[in-house]
C-alpha distance (Angstrom), angle and dihedral (degrees) to the residues before:
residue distance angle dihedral
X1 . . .
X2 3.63 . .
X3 3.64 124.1 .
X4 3.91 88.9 -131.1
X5 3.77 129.0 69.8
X6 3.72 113.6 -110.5
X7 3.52 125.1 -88.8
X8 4.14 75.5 57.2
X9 2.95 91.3 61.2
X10 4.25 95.6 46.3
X11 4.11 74.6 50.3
X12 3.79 105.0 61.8
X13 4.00 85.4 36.6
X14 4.43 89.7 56.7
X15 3.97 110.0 11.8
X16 3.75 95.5 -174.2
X17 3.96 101.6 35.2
X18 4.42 81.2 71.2
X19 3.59 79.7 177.5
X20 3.85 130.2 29.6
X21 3.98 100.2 60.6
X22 3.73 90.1 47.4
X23 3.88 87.9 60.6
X24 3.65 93.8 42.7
X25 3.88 89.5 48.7
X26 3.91 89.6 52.7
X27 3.72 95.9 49.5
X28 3.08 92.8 66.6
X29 3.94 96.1 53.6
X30 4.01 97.2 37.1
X31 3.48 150.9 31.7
X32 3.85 108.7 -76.0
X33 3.83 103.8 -113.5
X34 4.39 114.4 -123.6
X35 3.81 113.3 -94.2
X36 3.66 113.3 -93.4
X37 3.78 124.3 -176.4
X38 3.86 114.5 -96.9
X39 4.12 115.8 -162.7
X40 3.92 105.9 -112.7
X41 4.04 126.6 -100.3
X42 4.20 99.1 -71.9
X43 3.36 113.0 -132.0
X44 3.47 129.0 -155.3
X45 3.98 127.8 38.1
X46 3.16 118.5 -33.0
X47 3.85 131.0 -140.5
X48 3.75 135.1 -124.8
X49 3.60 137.1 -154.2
X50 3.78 141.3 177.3
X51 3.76 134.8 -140.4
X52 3.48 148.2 159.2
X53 4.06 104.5 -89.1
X54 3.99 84.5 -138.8
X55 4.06 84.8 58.1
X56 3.51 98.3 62.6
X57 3.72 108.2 105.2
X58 3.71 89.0 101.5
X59 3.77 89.7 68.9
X60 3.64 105.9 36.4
X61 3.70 95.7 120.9
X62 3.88 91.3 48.6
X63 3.66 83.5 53.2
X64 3.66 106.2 46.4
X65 3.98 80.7 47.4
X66 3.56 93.3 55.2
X67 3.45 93.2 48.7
X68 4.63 88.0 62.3
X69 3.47 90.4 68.0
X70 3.88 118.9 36.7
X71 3.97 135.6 157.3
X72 4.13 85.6 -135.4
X73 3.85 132.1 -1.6
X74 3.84 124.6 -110.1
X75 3.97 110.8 165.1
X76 4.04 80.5 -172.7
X77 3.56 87.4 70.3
X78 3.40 97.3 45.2
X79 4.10 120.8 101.5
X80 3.82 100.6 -107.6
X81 3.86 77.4 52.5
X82 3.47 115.2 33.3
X83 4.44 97.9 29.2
X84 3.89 82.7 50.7
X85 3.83 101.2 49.9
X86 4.40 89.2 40.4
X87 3.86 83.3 50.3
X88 3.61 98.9 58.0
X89 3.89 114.1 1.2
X90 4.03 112.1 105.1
X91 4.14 89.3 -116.1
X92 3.89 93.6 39.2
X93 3.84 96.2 95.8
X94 3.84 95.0 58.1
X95 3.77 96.1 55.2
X96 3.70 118.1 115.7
X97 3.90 118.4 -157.9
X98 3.48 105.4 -150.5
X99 4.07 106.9 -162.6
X100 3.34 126.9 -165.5
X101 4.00 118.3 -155.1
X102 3.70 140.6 -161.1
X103 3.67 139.1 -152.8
X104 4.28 130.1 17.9
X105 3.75 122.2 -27.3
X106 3.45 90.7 -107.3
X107 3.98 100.5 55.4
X108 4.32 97.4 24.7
X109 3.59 107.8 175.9
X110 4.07 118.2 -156.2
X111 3.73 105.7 -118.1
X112 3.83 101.6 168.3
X113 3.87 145.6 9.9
X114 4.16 126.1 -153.3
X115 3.39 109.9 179.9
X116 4.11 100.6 -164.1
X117 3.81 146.6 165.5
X118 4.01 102.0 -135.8
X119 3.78 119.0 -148.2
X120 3.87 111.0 -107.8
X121 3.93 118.0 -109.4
X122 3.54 108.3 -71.3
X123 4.08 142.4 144.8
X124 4.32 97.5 -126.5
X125 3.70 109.9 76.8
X126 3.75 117.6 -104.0
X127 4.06 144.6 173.9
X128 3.63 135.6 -118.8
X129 3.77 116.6 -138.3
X130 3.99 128.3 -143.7
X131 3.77 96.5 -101.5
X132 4.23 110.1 -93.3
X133 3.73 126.9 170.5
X134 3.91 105.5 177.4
X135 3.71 90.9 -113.6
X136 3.98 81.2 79.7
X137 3.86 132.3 69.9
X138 3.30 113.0 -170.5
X139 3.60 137.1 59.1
X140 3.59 117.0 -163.2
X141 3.84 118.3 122.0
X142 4.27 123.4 -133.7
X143 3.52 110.1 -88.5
X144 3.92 135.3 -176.1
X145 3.85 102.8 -122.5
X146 3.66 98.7 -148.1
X147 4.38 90.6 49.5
X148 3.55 102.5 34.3
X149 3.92 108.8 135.1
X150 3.83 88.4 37.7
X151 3.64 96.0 50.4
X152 3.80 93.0 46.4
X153 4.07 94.8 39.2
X154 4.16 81.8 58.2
X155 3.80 90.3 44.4
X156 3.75 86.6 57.3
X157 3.98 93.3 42.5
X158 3.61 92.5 60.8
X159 3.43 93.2 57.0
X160 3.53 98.9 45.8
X161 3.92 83.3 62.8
X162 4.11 89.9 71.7
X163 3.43 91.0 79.8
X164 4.13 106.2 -136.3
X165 3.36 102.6 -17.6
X166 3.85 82.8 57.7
X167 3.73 89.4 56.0
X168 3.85 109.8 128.8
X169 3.81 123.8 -31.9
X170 3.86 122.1 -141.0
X171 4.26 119.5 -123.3
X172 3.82 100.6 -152.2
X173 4.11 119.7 -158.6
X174 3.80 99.5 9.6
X175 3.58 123.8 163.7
X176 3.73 105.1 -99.8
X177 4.12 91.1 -146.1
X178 3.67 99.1 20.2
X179 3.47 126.9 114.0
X180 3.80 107.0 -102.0
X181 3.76 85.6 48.7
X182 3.84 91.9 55.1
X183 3.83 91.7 42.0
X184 3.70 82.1 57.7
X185 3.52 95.3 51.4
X186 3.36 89.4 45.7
X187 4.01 97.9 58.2
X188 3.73 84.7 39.0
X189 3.59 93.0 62.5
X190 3.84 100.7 40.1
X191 4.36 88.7 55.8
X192 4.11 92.9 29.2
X193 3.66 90.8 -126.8
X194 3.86 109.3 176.1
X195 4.03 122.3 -116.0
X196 3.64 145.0 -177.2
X197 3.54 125.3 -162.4
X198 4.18 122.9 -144.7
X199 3.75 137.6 179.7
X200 3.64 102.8 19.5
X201 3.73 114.0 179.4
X202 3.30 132.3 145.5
X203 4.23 126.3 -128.4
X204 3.47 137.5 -166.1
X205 3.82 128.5 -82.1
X206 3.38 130.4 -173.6
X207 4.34 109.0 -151.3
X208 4.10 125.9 -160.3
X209 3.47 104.1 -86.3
X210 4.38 119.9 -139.8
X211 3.53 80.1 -139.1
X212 3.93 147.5 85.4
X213 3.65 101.7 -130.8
X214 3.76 95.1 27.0
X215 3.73 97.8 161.4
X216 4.15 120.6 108.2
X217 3.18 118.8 170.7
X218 4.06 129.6 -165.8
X219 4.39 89.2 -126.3
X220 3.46 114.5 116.1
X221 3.40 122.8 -117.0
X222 4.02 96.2 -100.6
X223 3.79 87.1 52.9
X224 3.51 94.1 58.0
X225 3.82 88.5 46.2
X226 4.03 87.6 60.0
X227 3.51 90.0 49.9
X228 3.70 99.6 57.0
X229 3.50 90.7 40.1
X230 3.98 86.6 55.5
X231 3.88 93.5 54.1
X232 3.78 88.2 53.6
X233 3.52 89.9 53.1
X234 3.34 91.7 40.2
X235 4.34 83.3 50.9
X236 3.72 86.9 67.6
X237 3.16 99.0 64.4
X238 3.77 92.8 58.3
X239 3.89 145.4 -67.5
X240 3.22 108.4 -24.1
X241 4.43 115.3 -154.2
X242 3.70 128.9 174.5
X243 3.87 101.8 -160.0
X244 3.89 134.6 154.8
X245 3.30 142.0 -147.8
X246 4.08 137.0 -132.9
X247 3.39 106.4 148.1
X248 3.68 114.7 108.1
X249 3.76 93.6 -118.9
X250 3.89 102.7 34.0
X251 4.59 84.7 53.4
X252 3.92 78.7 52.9
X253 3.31 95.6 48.1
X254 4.25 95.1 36.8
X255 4.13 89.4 46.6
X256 3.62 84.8 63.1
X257 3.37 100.1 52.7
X258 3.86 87.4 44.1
X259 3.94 86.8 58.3
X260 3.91 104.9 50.0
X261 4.09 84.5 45.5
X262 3.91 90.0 57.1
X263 3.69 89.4 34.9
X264 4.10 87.6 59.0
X265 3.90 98.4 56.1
X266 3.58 144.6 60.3
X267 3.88 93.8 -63.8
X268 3.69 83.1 66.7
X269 3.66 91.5 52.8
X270 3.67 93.8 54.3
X271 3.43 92.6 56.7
X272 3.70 85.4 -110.6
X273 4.18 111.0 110.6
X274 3.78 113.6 118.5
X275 3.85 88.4 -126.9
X276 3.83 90.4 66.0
X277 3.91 94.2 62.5
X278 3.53 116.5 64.1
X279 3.72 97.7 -152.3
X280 3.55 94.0 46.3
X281 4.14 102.6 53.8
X282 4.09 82.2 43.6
X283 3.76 91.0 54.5
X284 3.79 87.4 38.7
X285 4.14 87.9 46.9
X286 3.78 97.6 50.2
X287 4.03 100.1 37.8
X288 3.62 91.9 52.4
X289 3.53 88.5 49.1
X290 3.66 99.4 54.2
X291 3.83 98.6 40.0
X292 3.78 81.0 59.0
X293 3.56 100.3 55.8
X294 3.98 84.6 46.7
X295 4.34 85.1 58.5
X296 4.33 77.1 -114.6
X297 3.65 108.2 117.5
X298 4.00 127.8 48.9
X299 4.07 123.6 179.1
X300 3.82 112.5 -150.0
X301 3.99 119.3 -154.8
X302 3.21 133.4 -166.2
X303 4.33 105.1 -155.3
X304 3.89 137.6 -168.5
X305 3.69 103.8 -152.2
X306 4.01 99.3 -45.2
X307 3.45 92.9 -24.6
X308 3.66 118.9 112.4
X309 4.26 110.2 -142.2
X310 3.71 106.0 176.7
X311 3.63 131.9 -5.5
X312 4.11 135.0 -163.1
X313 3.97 127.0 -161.0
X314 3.79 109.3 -139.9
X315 4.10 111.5 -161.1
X316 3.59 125.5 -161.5
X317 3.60 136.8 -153.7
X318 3.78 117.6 179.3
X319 4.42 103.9 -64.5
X320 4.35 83.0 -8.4
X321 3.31 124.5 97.5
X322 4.14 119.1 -172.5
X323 3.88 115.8 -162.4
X324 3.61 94.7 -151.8
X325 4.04 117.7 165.4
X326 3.90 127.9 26.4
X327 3.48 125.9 174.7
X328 4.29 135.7 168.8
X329 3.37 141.2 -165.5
X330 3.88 106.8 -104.6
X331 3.38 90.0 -158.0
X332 4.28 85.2 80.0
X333 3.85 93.6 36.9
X334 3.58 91.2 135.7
X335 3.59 97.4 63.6
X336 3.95 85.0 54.2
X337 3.78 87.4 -126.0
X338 3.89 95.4 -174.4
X339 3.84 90.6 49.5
X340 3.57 93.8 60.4
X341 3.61 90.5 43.5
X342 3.53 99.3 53.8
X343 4.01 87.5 50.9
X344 4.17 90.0 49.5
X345 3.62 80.5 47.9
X346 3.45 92.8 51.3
X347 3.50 99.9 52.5
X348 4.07 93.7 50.7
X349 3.95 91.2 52.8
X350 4.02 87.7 55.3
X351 3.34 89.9 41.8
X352 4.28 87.4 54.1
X353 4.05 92.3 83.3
X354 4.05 83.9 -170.0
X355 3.96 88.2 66.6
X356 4.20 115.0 86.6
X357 4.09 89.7 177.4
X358 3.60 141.9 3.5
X359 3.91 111.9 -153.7
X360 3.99 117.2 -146.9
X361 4.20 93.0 -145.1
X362 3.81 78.3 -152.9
X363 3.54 128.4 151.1
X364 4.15 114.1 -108.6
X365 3.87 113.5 -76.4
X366 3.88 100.6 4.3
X367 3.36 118.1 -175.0
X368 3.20 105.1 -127.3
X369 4.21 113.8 26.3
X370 3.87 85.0 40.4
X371 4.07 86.3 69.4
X372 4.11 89.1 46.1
X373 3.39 113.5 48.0
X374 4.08 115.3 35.7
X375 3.71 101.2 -165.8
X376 3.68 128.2 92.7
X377 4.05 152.5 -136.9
X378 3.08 123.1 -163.7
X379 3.91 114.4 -152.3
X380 3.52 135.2 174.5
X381 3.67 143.5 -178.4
X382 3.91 112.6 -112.2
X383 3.67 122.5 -151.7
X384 4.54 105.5 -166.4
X385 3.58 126.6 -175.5
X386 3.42 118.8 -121.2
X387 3.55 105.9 -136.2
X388 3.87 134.4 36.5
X389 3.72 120.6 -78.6
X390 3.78 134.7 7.3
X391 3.85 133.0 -47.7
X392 3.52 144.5 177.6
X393 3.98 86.3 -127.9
X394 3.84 91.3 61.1
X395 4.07 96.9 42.2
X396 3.95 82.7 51.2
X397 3.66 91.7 52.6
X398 3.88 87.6 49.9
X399 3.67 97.6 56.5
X400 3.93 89.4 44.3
X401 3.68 98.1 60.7
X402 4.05 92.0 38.8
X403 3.71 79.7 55.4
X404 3.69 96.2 51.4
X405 3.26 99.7 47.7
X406 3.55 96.8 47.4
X407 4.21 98.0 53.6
X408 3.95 80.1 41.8
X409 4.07 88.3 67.2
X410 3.51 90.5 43.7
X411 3.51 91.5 47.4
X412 3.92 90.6 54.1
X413 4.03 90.0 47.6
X414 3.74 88.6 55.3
X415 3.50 95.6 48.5
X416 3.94 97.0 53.3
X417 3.91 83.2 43.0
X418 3.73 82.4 62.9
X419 3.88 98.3 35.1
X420 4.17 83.9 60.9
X421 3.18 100.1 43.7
X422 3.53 90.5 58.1
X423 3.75 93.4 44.5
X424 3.53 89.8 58.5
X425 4.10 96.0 53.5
């Protein structure tokens, strides 16, 4: 099997048909979807327009329209999402959502959402950046299917027209091989743009499987020994139930649970547990709330009696699923309670025959997903100029963000340096 989830691999198979083989590929691994009516390829130039992401009510329907008929899914992008997080995340009232639209004034047709954080005015060049908070994990903008280089070469054109500060603007967490990224190569290419590429890693996936027990996982045998020895340990202590939830009142319900069980371990500790931030469990409260009404967001527990041990949010965006939170109950550590989880968890996404891929949104090498899921995506941050040709401006903007990300690991190193230290007073 490929180590890339499959409309990747319809993309390395047919570069410039960004759509058709990934459909063909999928067919074959899920349920073909009913027809629904797509507007047709817009032709002439298109227009663009800015506004505050928090503004957006005005164009809900355009967006939930949009959102039918995309070049790549992003449910972080989506409104439930994305209106949620700029409603009450700290950052959310400085994003811009720069929209690009297609057809008359009369009959405008949505064609592509950029959710950024433009520079301030200034005289030194500078970047935007693809709007990211790190409650999100994936980077990839909304895009019309059927007009994706020309909707993203006119993204780009507008903000060439800021002059330096509209320099070059930075795509974090793209799919290396997937097809936004190659749409953006493509444009890049045509208009010989200049690029730099950053932070590529690659996470796990888990694809649809052709068969019945499609899980294999890179443990060794005498690890998954221990682990059904721990769930008969863990049996001992009472019934044990792996259920989920998808009805809008049982995710309400389940998210809760999911919060006071981060909010009771080391994330709380670190000053880190959504619970502890206002904004952040309101966001969390609200989004959850909303995917759930839109049949887009299950919560999978794993329970002792009534007790809830460890929970996972699952996220889904048309044939992609996102397994985006998990969280246990220290307190049963030794029966690794979010291992067995994850492999429950597992079992019910390959199980979901609507599903072609379920991405990780894990960090690079995690301990613990790493060992479940074998294959791999490879993502990287993308850093585009704005304008056509090279420039000083742009090769300065290159070296910057090297820079920065370079003192930012050695800023990290020194701060667990310190953190040990500490520990060992």
């Amino acid at each position: 099997m490929s180590d890339a989830f499959p409309s990747v691999v319809a993309e390395r198979a047919q570069a410039e048909a960004v759509s058709g083989g990934a459909i063909a590929v999928r067919a074959r691994l899920v349920p073909k979807p009913a027809p629904r009516h797509f507007p047709p390829a817009v032709e002439g130039p298109l227009g663009v327009e800015q506004r505050l992401l928090r503004n957006m009510g005005d164009y809900e329907e355009a967006w939930a329209d949009l959102s039918q008929r995309l070049l790549q899914e992003n449910p972080f992008y989506t409104q439930a999402f994305a209106a949620s997080a700029a409603q009450h995340l700290p950052d959310g009232r400085h994003v811009t959502a720069v929209l690009v639209w297609g057809g008359g004034q009369d009959e405008r047709v949505l064609l592509g959402l950029f959710p950024v954080i433009l520079p301030r005015a200034g005289i030194v060049p500078a970047a935007a950046r693809l709007w990211q908070p790190p409650l999100m994990a994936f980077g990839v903008p909304l895009v019309d299917r059927d007009n994706a280089r020309a909707v993203i070469a006119a993204f780009l054109d507008h903000l060439g027209k800021r002059g330096l500060r509209g320099t070059a603007v930075l795509f974090p967490l793209l799919a290396e091989d997937g097809p936004f990224a190659a749409a953006l190569r493509a444009v890049i290419g045509q208009t010989g743009r200049q690029t730099r590429v950053f932070g590529r890693h690659r996470r796990a996936i888990l694809p649809a499987s052709r068969h019945s027990d499609g899980l294999v996982t890179l443990q060794t045998i005498r690890k998954r020994k221990e682990l059904r020895r721990q769930l008969r340990r863990l049996e001992e202590r009472g019934t044990v139930s792996f259920t989920r939830a998808s009805s809008p009142v049982a995710v309400r319900d389940a998210v809760e649970s999911f919060l006071a069980i981060e909010a009771s371990g080391w994330k709380a500790r670190a000053g880190t547990a959504i619970l502890q931030h206002a904004g952040a469990v309101a966001f969390l409260r609200t989004m959850t709330r909303r995917m759930a009404h839109e049949g887009r967001c299950e919560v999978h527990l794993l329970n002792i009696g009534d007790r809830a041990i460890a929970a996972g949010i699952v996220l889904r965006s048309g044939s992609e699923a996102f397994f985006w939170k998990i969280a246990y109950d220290e307190a049963f550590a030794r029966f690794s309670p979010g291992v067995q989880l994850t492999l429950a968890l597992s079992h019910a996404q390959l199980d979901d025959r609507t599903i072609a891929y379920t991405d990780s949104c894990a960090i690079a090498n995690h301990p613990m997903i790493d060992h479940l899921w074998r294959e791999r995506l490879s993502i990287v941050d993308m850093l585009v100029g704005t304008r056509a040709g090279s420039s000083v401006a742009m090769r300065v903007l290159g070296q910057h963000e090297e820079s920065r990300r370079r003192l930012r690991v050695v800023a990290k190193a020194v701060c667990r340096r310190v953190a040990g230290w500490f520990a060992r007073r």
